[in-house]
C-alpha positions in Angstrom: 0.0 0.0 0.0 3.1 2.5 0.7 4.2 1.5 -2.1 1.3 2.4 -4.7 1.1 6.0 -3.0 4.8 7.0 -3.1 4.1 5.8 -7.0 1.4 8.0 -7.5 2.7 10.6 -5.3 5.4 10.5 -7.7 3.5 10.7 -11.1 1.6 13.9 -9.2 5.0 15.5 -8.5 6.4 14.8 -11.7 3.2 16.6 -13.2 3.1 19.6 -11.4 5.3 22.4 -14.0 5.8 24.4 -10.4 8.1 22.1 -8.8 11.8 22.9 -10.2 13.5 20.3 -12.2 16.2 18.9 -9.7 13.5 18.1 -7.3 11.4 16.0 -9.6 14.3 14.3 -10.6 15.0 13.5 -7.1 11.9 12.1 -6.3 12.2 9.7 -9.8 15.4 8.2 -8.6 13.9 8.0 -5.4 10.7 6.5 -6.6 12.9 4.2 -9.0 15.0 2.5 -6.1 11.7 1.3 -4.4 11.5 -2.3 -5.2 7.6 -3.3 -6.1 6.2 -6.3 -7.5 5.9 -5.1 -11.1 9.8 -4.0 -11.1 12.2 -6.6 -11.0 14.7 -6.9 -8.1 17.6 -8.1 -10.1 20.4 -5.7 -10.7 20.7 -7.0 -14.0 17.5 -6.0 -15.0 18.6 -2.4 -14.2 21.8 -2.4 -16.1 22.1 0.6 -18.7 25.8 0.1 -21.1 27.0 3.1 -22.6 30.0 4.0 -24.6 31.8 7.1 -23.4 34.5 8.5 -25.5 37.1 9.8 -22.8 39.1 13.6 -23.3 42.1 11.5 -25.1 39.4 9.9 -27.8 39.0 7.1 -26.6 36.4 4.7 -26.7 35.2 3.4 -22.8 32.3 1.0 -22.2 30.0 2.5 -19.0 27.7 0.8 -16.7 25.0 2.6 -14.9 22.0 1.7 -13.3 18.1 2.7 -14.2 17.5 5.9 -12.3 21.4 6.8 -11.1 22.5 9.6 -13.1 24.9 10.1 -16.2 27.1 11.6 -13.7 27.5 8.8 -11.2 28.0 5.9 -13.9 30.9 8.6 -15.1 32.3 9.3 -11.8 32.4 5.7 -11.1 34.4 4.7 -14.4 37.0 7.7 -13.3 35.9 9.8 -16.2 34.9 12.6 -14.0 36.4 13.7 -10.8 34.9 13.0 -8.1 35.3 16.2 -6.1 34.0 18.3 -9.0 30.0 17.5 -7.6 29.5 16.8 -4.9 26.0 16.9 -4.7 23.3 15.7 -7.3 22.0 18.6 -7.1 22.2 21.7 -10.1 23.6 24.0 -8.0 26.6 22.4 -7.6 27.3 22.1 -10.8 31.4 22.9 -12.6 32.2 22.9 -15.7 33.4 19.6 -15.6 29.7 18.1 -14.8 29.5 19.0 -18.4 29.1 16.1 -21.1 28.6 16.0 -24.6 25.6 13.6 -25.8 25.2 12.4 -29.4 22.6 13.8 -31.7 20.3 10.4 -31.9 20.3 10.0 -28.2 19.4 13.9 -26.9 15.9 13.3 -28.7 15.3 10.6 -26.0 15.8 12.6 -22.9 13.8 15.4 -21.9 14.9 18.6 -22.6 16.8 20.6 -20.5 15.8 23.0 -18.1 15.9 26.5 -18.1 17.9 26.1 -14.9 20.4 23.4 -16.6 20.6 26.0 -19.5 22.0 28.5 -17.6 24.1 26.8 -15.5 25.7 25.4 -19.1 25.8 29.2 -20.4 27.5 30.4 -16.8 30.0 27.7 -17.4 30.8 29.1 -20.6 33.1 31.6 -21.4 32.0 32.3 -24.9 28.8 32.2 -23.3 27.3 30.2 -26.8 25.4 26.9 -25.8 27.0 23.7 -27.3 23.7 22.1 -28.5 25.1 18.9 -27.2 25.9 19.6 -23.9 24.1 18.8 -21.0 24.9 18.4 -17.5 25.9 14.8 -16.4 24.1 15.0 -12.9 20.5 16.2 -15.0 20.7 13.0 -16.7 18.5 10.2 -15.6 19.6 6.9 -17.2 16.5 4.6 -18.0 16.6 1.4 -20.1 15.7 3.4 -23.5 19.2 5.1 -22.6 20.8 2.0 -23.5 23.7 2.1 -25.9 24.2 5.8 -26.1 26.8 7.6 -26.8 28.6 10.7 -24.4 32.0 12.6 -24.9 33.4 14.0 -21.7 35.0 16.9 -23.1 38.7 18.6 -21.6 38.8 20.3 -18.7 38.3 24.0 -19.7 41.2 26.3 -19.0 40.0 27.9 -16.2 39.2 24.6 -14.1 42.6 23.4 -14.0 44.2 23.8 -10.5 
């Protein structure tokens, strides 16, 4: 019973255009770590692979969960410091939570948010959006998400110690 209303507690929040971004994404990865009997409670079943082409070109396979973010699978795989976020939040976001994300695969997320947007422009000098970029901890990896492809681009300039 707890169960079915944090689900439809869920759907409401993720409905409601008030509620800022990072919040309903918190409350989706919440939502998607409660085990119910319809989800499976293999980690298998939750595995997303993606292929992440590092700042040196090269190719890296990536494993993530359903409902962890882009930027956790990445941290994980040590293609993104682990210092440089902290937090999953949008706030906290560097430069280097930054990731580019192949044409065929943006259509499948959600667009970003006008907070994500500005956080990308803030981030960047020339202060033009890269229409691939996206932030890595905005990212909610789901099993549609499987195979696609990210570049972790070089640290900019002005984030190296």
């Amino acid at each position: 019973m707890a169960i079915a209303n944090l689900h439809k507690l869920s759907a409401q929040i993720s409905r409601n255009p008030l509620l800022s971004h990072s919040f309903r994404a918190t409350v989706t990865r919440s939502s998607a770590t409660v085990s119910s009997p319809t989800r499976s409670a293999k980690v298998a079943d939750r595995i997303v692979k993606l292929f992440a082409i590092d700042p040196d070109g090269l190719k890296r396979d990536v494993i993530g969960l359903s409902g962890q973010t882009l930027l956790k699978a990445l941290t994980n795989h040590g293609l993104i410091e682990p210092a440089s976020h902290r937090l999953e939040e949008i706030d906290a976001c560097s430069a280097e939570c930054e990731v580019h994300i192949a044409q065929e695969w943006l259509e499948k997320l959600p667009p970003p948010t006008y907070d994500e947007q500005y956080v990308l422009r803030r981030n960047s000098r020339a202060r033009v959006l890269n229409k691939h970029s996206r932030l890595g901890c905005q990212v909610v990896l789901t099993p549609d998400l499987q195979g696609m492809v990210v570049a972790v681009p070089e640290p900019k300039p002005w984030d190296i110690p």
